[in-house]
C-alpha positions in Angstrom: 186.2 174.4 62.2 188.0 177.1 60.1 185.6 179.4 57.9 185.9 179.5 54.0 187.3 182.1 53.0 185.3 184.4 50.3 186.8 186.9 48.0 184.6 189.4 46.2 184.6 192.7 44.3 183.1 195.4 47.4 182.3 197.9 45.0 180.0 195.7 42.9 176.6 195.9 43.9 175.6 192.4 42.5 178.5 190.9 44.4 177.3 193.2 47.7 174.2 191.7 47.2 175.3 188.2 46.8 177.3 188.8 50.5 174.3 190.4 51.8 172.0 187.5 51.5 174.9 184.7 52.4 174.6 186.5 55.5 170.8 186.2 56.2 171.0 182.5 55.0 174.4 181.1 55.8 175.4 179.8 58.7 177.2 182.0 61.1 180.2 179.6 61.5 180.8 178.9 57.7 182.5 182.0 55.8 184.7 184.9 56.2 183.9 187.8 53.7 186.8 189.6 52.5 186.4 192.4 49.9 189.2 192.0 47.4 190.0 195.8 47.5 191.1 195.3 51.9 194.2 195.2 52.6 193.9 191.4 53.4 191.9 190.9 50.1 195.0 191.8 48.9 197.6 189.9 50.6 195.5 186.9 49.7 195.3 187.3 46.2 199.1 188.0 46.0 199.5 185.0 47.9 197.2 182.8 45.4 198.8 184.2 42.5 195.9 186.5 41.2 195.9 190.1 40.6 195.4 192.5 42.8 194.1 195.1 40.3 190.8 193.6 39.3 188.4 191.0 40.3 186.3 188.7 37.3 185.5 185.8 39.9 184.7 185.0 43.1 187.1 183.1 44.7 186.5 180.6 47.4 189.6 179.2 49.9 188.8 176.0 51.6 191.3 173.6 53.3 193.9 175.3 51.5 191.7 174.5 48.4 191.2 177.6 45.6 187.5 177.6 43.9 186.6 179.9 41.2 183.8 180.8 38.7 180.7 178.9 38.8 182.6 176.1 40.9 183.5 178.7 43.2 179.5 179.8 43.3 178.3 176.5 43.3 180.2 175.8 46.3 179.1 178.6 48.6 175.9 177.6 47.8 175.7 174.3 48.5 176.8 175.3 52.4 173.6 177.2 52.5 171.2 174.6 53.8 168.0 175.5 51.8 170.1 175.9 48.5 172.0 172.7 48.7 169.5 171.0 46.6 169.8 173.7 44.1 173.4 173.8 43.7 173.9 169.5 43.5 172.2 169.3 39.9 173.6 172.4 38.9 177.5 170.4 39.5 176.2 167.9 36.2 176.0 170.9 33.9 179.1 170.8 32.1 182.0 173.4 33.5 182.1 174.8 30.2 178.7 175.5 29.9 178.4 177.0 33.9 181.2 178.9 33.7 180.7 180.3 30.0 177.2 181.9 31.6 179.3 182.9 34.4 182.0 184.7 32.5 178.8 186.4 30.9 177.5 187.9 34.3 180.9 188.4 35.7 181.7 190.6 32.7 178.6 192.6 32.7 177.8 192.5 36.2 179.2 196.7 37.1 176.4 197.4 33.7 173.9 195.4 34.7 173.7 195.8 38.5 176.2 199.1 39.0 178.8 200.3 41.6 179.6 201.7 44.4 182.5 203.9 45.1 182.8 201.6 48.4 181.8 198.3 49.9 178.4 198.4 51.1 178.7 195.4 53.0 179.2 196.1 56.7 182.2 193.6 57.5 
């Protein structure tokens, strides 16, 4: 079975986090981290058609399948066995409303939490 990919912003301490704990609780076998700022971070988003100079979402490539925002989030989560029953009412909010609260976060996220001057994940 071929990992998701995850794209995420490595010098964002809330998005460092975010990794961190996928990989206490995640499966082993289910995603492949990839700061957007690598090298392959950014051959992917050129690739996908997003830019390479800043990051406002996570973005999540299954089966040659592009997830984004809080469907992007919700997704992850729901392949994290103890959080699957979280994320599954979560899908009935309306996308507007989940991804309006997400914009929020996403936009305030380096005020809020900080960030580094480097990814603090160890890939």
């Amino acid at each position: 079975m071929k990992k998701s990919l995850i794209i995420f912003d490595g010098e964002c301490n809330l998005c460092n986090g975010v990794v961190n704990w996928l990989f206490k609780v995640a499966p082993n076998d289910v995603f492949e981290f990839v700061p957007f700022q690598s090298r392959k971070g950014q051959s992917l988003l050129l690739q996908n058609g997003f830019s390479t100079q800043m990051l406002e979402t996570v973005i999540l490539i299954e089966c040659d399948t592009i997830f984004t925002h809080s469907d992007g989030f919700l997704k992850i989560v729901s392949k994290v066995p103890k959080w699957k029953l979280i994320a599954a009412p979560l899908g009935f909010v309306p996308r507007t409303v989940r991804d309006t609260v997400y914009k929020i976060a996403s936009k305030n996220r380096v005020h809020w939490f900080g960030k580094s001057a480097t990814c603090s994940v160890s890939l």
